[in-house]
N, C-alpha and C positions, 0 to 999 in steps of 0.2 A: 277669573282664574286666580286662583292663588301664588304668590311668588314664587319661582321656582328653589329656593332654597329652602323654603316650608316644604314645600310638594317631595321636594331628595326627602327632609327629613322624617317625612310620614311616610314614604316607602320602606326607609331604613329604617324607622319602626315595627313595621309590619314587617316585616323579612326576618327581625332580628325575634318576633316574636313566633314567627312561622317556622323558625329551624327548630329541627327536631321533631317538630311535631309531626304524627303521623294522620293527623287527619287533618281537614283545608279549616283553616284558622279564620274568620270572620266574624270579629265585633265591629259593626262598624258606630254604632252605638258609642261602644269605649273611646274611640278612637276621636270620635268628632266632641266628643265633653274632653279627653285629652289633651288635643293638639289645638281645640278649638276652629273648627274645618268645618266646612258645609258637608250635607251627604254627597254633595254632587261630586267635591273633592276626593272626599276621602274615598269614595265609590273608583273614582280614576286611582288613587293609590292601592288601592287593592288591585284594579287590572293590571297594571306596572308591576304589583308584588309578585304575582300569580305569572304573568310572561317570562318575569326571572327566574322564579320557582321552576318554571317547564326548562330551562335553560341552564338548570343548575348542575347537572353531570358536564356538561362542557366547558362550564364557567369555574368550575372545580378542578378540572383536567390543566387547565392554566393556570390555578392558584398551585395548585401539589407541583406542578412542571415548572415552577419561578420559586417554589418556598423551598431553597436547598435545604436548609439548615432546622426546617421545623417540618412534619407530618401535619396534615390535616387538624386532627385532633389535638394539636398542640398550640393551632393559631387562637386566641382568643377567640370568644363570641362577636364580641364588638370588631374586631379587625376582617377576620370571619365576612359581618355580615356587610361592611363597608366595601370588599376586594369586590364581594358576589356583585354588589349595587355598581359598582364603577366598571369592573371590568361588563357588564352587560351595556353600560353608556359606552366604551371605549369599543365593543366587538359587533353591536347590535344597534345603536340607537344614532343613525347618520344626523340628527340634528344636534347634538351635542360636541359639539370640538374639543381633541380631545384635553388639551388643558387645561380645560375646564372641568372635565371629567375627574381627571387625576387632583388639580388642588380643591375641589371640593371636595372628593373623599380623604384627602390629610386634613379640611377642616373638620370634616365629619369624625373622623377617627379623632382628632383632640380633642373636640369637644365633649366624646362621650366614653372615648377612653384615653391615651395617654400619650405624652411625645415619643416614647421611644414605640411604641403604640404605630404610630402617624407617619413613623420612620420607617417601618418595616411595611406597611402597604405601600408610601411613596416607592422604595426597591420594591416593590413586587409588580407596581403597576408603569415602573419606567423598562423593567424586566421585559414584561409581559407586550408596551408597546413597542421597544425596541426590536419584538421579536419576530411583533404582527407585520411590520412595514410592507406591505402588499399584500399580506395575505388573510384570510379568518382563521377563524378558530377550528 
């Protein structure tokens, strides 16, 4: 298996390539000469992409419900597709703790887009588990 901080970041690839798009986005081809990934991998990061994908109106319902000061369409791509990848580790994925959830997508969010970037998903995802504390989504 690949480490899982490769693995976050080929989902966050793929997710960040899949938004917008109206039809199911599959290279897996690009993806393994990209990231340098087996198919076996990258095959698992597609089903993780695709789980989130099905999850994305409720996983949205909690980024617009914690982003006072910005609409949807105002968050960046990159912050965008990092809130989607975390808040699905934080709502949905019991093997994930969630600290680890949240500062790995503020590493995620600087390293592919910006501090104040990385600032605005950390309040959205301390927002968001502040708010779960017992409960889903």
């Amino acid at each position: 298996m690949v480490p899982i901080k490769k693995f976050r970041e080929a989902v966050f690839y793929i997710l960040f390539a899949m938004d917008g798009s109206s039809s199911s986005f599959e290279d897996e081809g690009f993806f393994m000469r990209q990231l340098a990934m087996t198919r076996k991998n990258i095959k698992m990061a597609f089903s993780r992409a695709q789980t989130i994908y099905e999850k994305l109106n409720e996983i949205d319902e909690v980024i617009q419900k914690h982003s006072i000061e910005y609409e949807m369409g105002r968050i960046s791509k990159v912050e965008k597709t990092v809130l989607r990848l975390a808040l699905f580790e934080i709502f949905f994925d019991d093997e994930i703790p969630l600290p680890v959830a949240i500062s790995e997508a503020v590493r995620i969010s600087k390293k592919f887009g910006s501090v104040e970037g990385s600032q605005f998903v950390n309040g959205i995802l301390d927002a968001a588990a502040s708010s779960q504390a017992g409960c889903n989504v």
